[in-house]
Each structure stands twice: as structure tokens, then as C-alpha cells.
N, C-alpha and C positions, 0 to 999 in steps of 0.2 A: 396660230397653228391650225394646221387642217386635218381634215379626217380622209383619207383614201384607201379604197378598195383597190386591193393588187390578187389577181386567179391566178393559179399558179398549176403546177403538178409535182408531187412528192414522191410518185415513184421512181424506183432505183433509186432515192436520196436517204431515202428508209423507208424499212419496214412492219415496223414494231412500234408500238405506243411510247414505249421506252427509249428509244432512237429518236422517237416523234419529240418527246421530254426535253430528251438531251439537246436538239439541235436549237428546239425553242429558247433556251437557257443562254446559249452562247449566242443564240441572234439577238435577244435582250440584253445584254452585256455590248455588244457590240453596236447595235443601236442606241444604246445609251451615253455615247461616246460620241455620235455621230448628230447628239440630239434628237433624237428621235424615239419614237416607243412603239410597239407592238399590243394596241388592245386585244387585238384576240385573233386567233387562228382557228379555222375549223375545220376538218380534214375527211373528205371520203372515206367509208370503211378499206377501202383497197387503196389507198393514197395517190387516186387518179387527179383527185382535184380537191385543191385547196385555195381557200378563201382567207385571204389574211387583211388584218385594218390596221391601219399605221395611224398615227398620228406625227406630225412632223409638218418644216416648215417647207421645203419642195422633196418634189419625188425623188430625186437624188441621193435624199440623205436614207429611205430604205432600199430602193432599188438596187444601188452601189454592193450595200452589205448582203441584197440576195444574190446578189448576181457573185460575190465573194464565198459565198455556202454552192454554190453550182446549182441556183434555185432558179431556175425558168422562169421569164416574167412573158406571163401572156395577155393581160390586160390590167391596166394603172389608170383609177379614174376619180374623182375627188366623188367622196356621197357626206351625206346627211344623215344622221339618225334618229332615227324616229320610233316613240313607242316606249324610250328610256330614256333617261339623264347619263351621259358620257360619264360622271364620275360612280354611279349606281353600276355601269357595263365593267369597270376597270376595279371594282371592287367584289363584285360578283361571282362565284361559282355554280350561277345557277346550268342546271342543265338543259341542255337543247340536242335533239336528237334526229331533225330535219330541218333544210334549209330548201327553200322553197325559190325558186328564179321565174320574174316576171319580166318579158320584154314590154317595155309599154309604151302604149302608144303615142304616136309622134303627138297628136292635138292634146294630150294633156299636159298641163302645167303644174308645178312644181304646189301650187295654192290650189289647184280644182285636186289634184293626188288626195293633198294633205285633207282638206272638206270632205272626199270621199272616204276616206279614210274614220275620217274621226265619225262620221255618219252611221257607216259598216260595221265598226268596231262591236258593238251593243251585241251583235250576232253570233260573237264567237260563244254566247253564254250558251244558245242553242246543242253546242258541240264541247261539254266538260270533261272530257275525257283531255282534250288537245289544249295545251297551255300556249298562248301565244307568248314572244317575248319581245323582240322587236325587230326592225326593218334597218335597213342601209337602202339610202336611194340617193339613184349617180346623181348627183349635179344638174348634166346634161339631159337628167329624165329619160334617159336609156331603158334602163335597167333598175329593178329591184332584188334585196335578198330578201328576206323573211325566215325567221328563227322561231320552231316551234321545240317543242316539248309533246310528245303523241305517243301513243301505241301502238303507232301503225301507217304506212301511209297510207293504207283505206280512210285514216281516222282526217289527217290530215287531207284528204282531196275532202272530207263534208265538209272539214273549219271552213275552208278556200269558197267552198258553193255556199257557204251561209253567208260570208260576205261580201258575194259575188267576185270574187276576184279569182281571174285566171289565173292557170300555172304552164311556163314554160318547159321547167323540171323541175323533180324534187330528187334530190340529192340524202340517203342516210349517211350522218357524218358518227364519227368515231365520236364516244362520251366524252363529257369531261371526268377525269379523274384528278 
């Protein structure tokens, strides 16, 4: 089984947390039939854009059932998770309040990422306020996400410059309740 990132957009599909609820509910039912599963969705406060991770054995098996809810598929790319244990993510309620998008750069690899990564990390201690939680990185070394916990996105651009890593966009996503 794999892990892939699918961007989406959720307006006009709903509006409300509660709609948000309901749709997730019945896409989980429905991907469970299809083999597949939905670890987690996180959604723009205005439901411009949404980040969803599938687990599943090809894209098929979510793609089909968003594309069945009239869910727009704008980008489908296998990532890796970093930062967490998959089964720690899928049991989880913790909260995340910012999602953070890195384009990166073509000459890094998936092993110098991961080294710089683990190097940086010591830094986030610098900025206690911002809870890091973890990362989704494409496959293809595109793209990252990054999952914080903050009070702010002022708070979140010091975590990002304590451990040197750029940001694309940051995105506040709708709480978990």
C-alpha cells in the first residue's frame, strides 16, 4: 500500500465543518469498499483548498470515489511521511493549525532532504510556542507539506527561519474537532 497526496478544492461542495464531517464520513465508507482509506484531510478555512492522504493500492481506488462526491482532483502524487509513524497519524487527534508548502529544489534528494532535516529539527526548540508535527514529501521531491500547531503565522514563518527552510505558502486550515 502507498501513501498519496491528492489537492483538491471544496468549495461549493460545502461549506460548513459539519458538511465538511458529513462528506468525510461517507467518503470513508466508501473508500473502504474500494480498499482504500483516507488518513487525513485538511481543509482552508474558506474551503478553497484541500489536502487529502489516501492510503490505497493505485490512485484509482480514491480518485474514482472523489471524482463520485464531484470532488476535483488537481494534483495526485505518491509522498512519504516524515516526522511521524503512519500508525501514530491514523490514531491521532492532534491538532494542526498551519500547513506550510515547500517547492524544492530540483538538486535535492530524497537522503540529503531527509539529513537536512534531521540536522534542522534541534531548532524548532528555539520557537516554543510553534508545535511541529510532520511532513508529507512527493516521492518525486517536488513538493512538501508541513504540519504545524502555532499561534500565528508570524509564529510559524520564525519555526521555518530557525530551521532554515523556505516557505512557498502557508495555508490556515480549519481545526480538527
Amino acid at each position: 500500500m502507498g501513501l498519496y497526496l491528492v489537492e483538491s478544492s471544496l468549495k461549493g461542495i460545502v461549506s460548513t465543518k459539519e458538511e465538511l464531517n458529513q462528506t468525510t464520513k461517507s467518503l470513508q465508507e466508501k473508500l473502504a469498499a474500494n480498499n482504500a482509506s483516507l488518513i487525513e484531510l485538511q481543509v482552508s478555512k474558506d474551503f478553497t483548498r484541500a489536502f487529502f492522504i489516501f492510503e490505497g493500492e493505485k490512485r484509482a481506488d480514491f480518485t474514482d470515489v472523489l471524482r463520485e462526491f464531484s470532488i476535483p482532483v488537481q494534483l495526485v502524487k505518491p509522498v512519504r511521511l516524515v516526522g511521524k509513524d503512519l500508525e501514530e497519524v491514523k490514531k491521532s487527534n492532534e491538532v494542526v493549525n498551519y500547513l506550510v508548502e515547500w517547492n524544492i529544489p530540483e538538486d535535492i534528494t530524497m537522503e540529503q532532504y531527509l539529513a537536512r532535516k534531521q540536522k534542522n529539527s534541534v531548532h524548532y526548540q528555539e520557537v516554543p510556542e510553534v508545535k511541529f508535527s510532520r511532513t508529507y514529501v512527493c516521492e518525486d521531491m517536488t513538493k512538501c507539506l508541513c504540519f504545524y500547531d502555532a499561534p500565528d503565522e508570524e509564529a510559524v514563518k520564525r519555526a521555518r527561519k530557525a530551521v532554515q527552510t523556505p516557505i512557498d505558502s502557508i495555508t490556515e486550515i480549519l481545526p480538527n474537532e
